[in-house]
N, C-alpha and C positions, 0 to 999 in steps of 0.2 A: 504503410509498414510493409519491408519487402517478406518477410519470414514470419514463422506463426513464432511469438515472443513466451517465453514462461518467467513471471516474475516474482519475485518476496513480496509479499505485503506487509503493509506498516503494522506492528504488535507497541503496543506500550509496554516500554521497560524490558524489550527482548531484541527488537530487530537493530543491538547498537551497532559498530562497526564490525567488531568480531563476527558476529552473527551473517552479516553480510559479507562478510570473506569467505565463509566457509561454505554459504549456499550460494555465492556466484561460483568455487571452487568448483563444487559439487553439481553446478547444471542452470543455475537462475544466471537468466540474461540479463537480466535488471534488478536491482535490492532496490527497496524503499528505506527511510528513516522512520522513525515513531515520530507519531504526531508532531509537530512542533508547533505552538501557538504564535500566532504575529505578533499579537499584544505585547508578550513575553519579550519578544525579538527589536521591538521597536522600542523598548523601553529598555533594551542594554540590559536585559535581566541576564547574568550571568549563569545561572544554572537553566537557562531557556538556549544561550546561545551554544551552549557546551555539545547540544544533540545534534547540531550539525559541523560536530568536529570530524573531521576524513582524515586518517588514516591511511591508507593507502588510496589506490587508483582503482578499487573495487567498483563497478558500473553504478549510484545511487540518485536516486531522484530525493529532493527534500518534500516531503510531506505537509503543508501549512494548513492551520484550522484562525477562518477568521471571518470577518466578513464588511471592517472599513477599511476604505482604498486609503485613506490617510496614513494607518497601521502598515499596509503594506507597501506605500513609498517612499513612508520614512526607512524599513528594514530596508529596501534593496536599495537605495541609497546609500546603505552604508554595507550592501553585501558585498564579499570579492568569491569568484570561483573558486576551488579547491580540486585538484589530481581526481580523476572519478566522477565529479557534480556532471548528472545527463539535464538536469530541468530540475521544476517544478511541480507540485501534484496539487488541486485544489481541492480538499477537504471537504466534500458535501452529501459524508455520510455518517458521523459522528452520532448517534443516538442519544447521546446524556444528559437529560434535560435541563444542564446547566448548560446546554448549546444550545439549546433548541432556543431556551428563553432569552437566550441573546441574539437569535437570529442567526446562528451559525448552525456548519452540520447540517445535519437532514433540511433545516429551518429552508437553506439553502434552494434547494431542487425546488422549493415556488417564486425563489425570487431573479427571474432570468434578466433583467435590467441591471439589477445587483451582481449576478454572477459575470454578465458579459464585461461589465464594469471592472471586475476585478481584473479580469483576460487578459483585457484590454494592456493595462499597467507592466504585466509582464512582456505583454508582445512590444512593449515601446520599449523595453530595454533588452530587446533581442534574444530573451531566454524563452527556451522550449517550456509548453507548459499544458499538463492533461486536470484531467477532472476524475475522483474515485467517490463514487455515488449510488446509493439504494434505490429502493424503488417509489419514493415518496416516505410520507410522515405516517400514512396510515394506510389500511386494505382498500382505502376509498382514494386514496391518490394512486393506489396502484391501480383499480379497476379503471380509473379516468386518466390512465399512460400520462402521469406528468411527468415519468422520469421520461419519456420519447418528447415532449412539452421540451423540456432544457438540451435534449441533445441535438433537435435538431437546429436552436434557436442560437448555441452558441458552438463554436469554430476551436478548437482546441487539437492538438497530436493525435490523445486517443481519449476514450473516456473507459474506467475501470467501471463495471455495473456490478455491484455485489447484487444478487436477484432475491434478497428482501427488501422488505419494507423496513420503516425504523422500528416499529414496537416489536418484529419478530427477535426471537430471541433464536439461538444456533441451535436448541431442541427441535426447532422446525425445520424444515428441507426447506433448500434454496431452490426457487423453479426455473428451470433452466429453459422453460419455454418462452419467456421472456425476449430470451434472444435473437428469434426469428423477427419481432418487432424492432429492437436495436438493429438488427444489420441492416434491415430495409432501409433507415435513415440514410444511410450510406457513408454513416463514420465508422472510424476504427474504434472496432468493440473488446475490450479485453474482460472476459469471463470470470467470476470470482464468488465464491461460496461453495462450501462442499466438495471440492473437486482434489480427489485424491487416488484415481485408477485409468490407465489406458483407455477404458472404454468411455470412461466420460470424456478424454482427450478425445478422443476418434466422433463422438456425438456434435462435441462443440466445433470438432473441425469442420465437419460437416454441416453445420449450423452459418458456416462462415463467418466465424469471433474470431480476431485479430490476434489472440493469445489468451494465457489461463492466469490468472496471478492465485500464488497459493499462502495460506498464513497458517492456521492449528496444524496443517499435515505435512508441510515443512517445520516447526517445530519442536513435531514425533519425529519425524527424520529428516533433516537437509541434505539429507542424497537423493534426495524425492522428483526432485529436478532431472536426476541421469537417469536414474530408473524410468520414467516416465517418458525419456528420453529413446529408450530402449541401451543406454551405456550403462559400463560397468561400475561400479560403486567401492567404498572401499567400507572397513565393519565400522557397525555401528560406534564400539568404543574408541577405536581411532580417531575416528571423526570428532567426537568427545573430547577427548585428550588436544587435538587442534586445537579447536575451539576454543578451550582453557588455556593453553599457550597462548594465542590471542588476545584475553581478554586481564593474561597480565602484560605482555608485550605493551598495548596501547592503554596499562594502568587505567581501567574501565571500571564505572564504581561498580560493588559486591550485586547491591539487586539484579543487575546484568547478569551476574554468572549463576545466580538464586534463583530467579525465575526459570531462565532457559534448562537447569539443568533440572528442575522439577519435573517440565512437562516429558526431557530427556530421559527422564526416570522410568518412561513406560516402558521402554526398551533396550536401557543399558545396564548390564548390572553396577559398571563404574558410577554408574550417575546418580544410583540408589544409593551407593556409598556417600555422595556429597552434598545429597539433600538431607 
């Protein structure tokens, strides 16, 4: 990666296309999609395939949670690119122990035969493709580095490291020291938890992480991106008001514009008005 990268992370029921217009607009180099499950996808489930509709040429990587290779050669088999598609993400931080019990999500970070396996499937069809992953399933896979266990064992663009574990919950701080361990691998590390002030930019840069991807603090504000940026921004309710333009523009269903405008709510008085 030639430049230090700042990206959207994937939020369920928030990061749709609108949302990703407005924080690439605003400073994100990259957007993500919400989750999107294989299963869903390989099974022509029509409310599955709907989350990787694009809109425009906005920069977006698709987000997938899975974990049979079957699943995922039947969908790319039947995938075509779209204006904006940069890659793929492999899903191997998921907490919900409806994943875990499937083997997916967190389940993921001990199964590196598994994960390479999947990699593997995308690099045969020529698509770019990263890994977005915690720190293990528990305090004890983090004290025994199995998240440095999968990164250095599998070959991907970059790998996103959210710096908990799965049972931590966002009441806790994310430790950032972690990272000193991820860069030594010598992949590209992109930083993720917590990270919502210049100074922790200027720590992690110095850290040597390949970039920050951000999620709750782009959702308080998507100008968070320029800001951090050191560029200039435009007001919070404008930004708002886009936004909503957008998400009739691309006729996007209501809990899109519900959720996001709630968490909006902490800072606009427009947005107070439409929660």
């Amino acid at each position: 990666m030639e430049k230090f990268s700042y990206m959207l992370a994937p939020i369920e029921d928030i990061t749709s296309n609108s949302f990703r217009t407005i924080c690439h607009k605003y400073g994100a180099d990259l957007t993500f999609t919400e989750l999107v499950r294989v299963q869903g996808l390989a099974r022509k489930n029509r409310s599955t395939w709907s989350r990787l509709d694009f809109h425009d040429d906005t920069p977006t990587v698709i987000q997938l949670l899975g974990a049979k290779e079957a699943y995922f050669k039947k969908f790319l088999s039947m995938f075509k690119p779209s204006a904006g598609f940069k890659g793929f993400n492999l899903n191997l931080g998921c907490p919900s122990p409806e994943a875990i019990r499937a083997g997916q999500g967190c389940a993921m970070i001990r199964r590196i035969s598994k994960t390479r396996k999947i990699v593997d499937i995308f690099k045969d069809h020529g698509y770019n493709i990263s890994i977005k992953m915690r720190l293990g399933l528990n305090q004890r896979d983090k004290e025994n580095n199995v998240y440095l266990h999968i990164i250095d064992a599998v070959d991907v663009d970059f790998f996103v490291v959210h710096a908990r574990h799965c049972t931590q919950g966002y009441n806790e701080p994310a430790d950032f020291i972690v990272y000193d361990k991820c860069v030594k691998t010598g992949k590209n590390i992109i930083a993720n938890g917590d990270i919502k002030t210049k100074e922790q930019i200027d720590f992690l840069k110095n850290k040597g992480v390949k970039g920050v991807m951000l999620g709750r603090s782009a959702v308080l504000d998507p100008s968070i991106f320029n800001t951090l940026k050191g560029m200039p921004s435009a007001s919070k309710d404008k930004i708002l008001r886009e936004y909503l333009d957008l998400t009739e523009k691309f006729n996007e269903p209501l809990r899109y514009r519900k959720n996001t405008t709630k968490w909006m709510g902490k800072y606009s008085f427009l947005a107070q008005d439409l929660v």
